[in-house]
C-alpha positions in Angstrom: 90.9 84.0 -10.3 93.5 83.0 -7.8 94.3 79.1 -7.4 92.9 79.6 -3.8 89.7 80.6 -5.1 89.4 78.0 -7.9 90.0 75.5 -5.0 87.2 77.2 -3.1 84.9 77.1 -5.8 85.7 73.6 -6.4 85.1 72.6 -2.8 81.8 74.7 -3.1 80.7 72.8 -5.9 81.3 69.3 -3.8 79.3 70.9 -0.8 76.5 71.7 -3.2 76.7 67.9 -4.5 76.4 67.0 -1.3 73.4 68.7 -0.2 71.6 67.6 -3.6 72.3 63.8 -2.8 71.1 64.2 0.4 68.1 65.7 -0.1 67.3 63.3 -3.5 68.1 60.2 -0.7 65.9 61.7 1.7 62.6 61.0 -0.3 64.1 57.1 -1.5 65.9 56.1 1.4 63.3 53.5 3.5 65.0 53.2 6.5 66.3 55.6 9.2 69.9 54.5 9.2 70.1 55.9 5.8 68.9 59.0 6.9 70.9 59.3 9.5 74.1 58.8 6.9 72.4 61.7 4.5 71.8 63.7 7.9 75.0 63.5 8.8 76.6 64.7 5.2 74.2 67.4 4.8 75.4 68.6 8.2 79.1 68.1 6.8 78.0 70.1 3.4 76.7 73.1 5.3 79.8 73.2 7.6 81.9 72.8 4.8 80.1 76.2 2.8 80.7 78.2 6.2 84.1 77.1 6.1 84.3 78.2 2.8 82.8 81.7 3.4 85.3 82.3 5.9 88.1 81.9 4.2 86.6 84.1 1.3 86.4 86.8 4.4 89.8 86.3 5.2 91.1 86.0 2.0 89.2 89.6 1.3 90.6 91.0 4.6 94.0 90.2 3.5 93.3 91.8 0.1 92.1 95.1 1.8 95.0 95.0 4.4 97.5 94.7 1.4 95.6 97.8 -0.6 95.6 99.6 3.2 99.4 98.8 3.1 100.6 99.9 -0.3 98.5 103.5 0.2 99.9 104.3 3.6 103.7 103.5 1.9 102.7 105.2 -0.9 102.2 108.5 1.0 105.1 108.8 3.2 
């Protein structure tokens, strides 16, 4: 595993924390502006996994463009 994808797994794992200490202060918080707060980092936690997914896709891309690369020099 690439440092890029160690990083992204990392960053993966924080999202995940995130969403787990929203959803455990969902059912304890007893006001709405606390909900609000654990609204609004759930909301960053799902945007951070989509951010995450596409730089897995255009990290794959770029793997496959390189493989594309080194065939087509390969047969000239």
């Amino acid at each position: 595993m690439d440092e890029r994808q160690s990083l992204l797994k990392q960053a993966g794992g924080i999202a995940n924390s995130m969403l787990e200490l929203a959803s455990e202060a969902d059912e304890k918080c007893p006001d709405d502006g606390c909900r609000v707060l654990f609204g609004v980092m759930r909301d960053c936690a799902y945007r951070i996994q989509q951010e995450i997914e596409r730089e897995q896709a255009h990290i794959c891309r770029g793997c496959s463009a390189k493989k594309s690369q080194s065939a087509f020099r390969r047969s000239k």
